[in-house]
C-alpha positions as a Markdown table, in Angstrom:
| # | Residue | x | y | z |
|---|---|---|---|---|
| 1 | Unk | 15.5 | -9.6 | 1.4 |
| 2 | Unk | 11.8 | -9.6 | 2.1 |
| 3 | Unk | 10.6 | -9.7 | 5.4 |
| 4 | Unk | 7.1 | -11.1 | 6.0 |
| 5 | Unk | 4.2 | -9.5 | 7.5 |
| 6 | Unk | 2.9 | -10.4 | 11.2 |
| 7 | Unk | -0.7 | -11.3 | 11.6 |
| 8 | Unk | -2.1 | -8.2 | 13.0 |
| 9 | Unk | -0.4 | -6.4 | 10.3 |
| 10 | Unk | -2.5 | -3.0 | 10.0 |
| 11 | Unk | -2.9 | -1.2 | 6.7 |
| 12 | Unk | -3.8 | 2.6 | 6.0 |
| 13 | Unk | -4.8 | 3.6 | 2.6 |
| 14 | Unk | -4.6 | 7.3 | 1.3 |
| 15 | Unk | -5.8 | 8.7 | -2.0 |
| 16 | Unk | -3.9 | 12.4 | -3.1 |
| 17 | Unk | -4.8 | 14.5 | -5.3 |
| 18 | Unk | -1.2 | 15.4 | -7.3 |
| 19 | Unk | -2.4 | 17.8 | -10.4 |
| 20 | Unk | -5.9 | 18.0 | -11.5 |
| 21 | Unk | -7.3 | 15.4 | -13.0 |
| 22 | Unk | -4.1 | 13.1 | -11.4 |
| 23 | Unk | -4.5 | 10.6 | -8.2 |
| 24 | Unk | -2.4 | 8.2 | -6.4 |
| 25 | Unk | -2.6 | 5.8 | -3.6 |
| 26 | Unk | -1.0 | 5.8 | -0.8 |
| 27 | Unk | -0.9 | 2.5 | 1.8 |
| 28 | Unk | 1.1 | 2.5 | 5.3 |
| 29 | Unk | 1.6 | -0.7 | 6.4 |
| 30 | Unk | 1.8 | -0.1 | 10.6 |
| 31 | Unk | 3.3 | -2.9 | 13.2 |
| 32 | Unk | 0.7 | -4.8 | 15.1 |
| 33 | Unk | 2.4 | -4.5 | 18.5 |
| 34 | Unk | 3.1 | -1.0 | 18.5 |
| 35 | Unk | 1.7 | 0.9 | 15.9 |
| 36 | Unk | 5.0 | 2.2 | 14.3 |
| 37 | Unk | 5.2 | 2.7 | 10.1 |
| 38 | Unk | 6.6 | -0.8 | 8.8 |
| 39 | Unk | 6.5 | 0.5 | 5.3 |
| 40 | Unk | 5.0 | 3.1 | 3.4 |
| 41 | Unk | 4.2 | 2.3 | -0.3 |
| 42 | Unk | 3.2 | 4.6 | -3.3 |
| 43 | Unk | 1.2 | 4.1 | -6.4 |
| 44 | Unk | 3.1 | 4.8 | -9.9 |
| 45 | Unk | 0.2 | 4.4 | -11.6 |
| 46 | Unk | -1.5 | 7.9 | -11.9 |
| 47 | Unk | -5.4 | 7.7 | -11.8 |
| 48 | Unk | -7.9 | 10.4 | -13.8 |
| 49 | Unk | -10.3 | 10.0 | -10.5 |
| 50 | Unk | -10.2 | 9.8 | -7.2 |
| 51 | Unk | -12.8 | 6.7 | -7.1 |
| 52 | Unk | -10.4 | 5.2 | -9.6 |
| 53 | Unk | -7.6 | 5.8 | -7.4 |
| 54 | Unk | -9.1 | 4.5 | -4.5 |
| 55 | Unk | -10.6 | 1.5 | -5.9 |
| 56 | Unk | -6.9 | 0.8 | -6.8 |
| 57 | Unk | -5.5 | 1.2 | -3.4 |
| 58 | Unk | -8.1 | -1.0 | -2.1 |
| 59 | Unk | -7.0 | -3.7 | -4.4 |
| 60 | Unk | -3.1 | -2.7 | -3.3 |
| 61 | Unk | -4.2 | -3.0 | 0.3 |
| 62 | Unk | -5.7 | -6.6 | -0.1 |
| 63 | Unk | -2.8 | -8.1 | -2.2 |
| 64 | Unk | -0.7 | -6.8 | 0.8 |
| 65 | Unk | -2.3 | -8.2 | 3.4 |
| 66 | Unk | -3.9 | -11.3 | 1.6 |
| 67 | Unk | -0.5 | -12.9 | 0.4 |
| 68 | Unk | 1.0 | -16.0 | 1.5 |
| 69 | Unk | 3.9 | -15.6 | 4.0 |
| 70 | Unk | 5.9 | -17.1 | 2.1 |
| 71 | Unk | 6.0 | -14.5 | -0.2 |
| 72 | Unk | 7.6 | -11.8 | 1.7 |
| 73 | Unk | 6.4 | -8.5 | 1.3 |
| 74 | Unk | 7.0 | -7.0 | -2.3 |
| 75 | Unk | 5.1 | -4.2 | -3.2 |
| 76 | Unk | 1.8 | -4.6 | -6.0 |
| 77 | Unk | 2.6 | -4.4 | -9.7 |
| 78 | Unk | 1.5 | -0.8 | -9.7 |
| 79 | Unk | 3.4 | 0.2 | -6.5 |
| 80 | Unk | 6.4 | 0.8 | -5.1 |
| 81 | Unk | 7.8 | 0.1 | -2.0 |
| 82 | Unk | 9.9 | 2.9 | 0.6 |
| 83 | Unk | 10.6 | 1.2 | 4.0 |
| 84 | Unk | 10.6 | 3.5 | 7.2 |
């Protein structure tokens, strides 16, 4: 079931290198209280740049933390979500 995100709700947003010439995003979503990993989410999308890559997360990040509460927290088209 999807749980919703708090207000507060802190994102970090990591760009790897996996093979050259092949980026991903990465985005932890951390609790506003404590700090702890709420979710950790990965890009299956692979990117020929690392500004591509980035500019992707970036959109990720906002869809994230921009949706309606209501919606629960489902990870981007392009993503996938691992909770931890």
């Amino acid at each position: 079931m999807p749980q919703r995100l708090r207000p507060g709700t802190r994102a970090t947003l990591q760009v790897r290198q996996l093979m050259p010439g092949e980026f991903a995003w990465i985005i932890t979503l951390l609790e506003p209280e404590t700090g702890n990993v709420r979710s950790t989410n990965y890009s299956e999308r692979r990117y020929a740049s690392q500004d591509e890559a980035s500019a992707a997360g970036k959109a990720a990040v906002v869809e994230f933390l921009g949706r309606d509460a209501s919606d629960g927290m489902e990870a981007p088209r392009d993503g996938k979500t691992g909770r931890g």
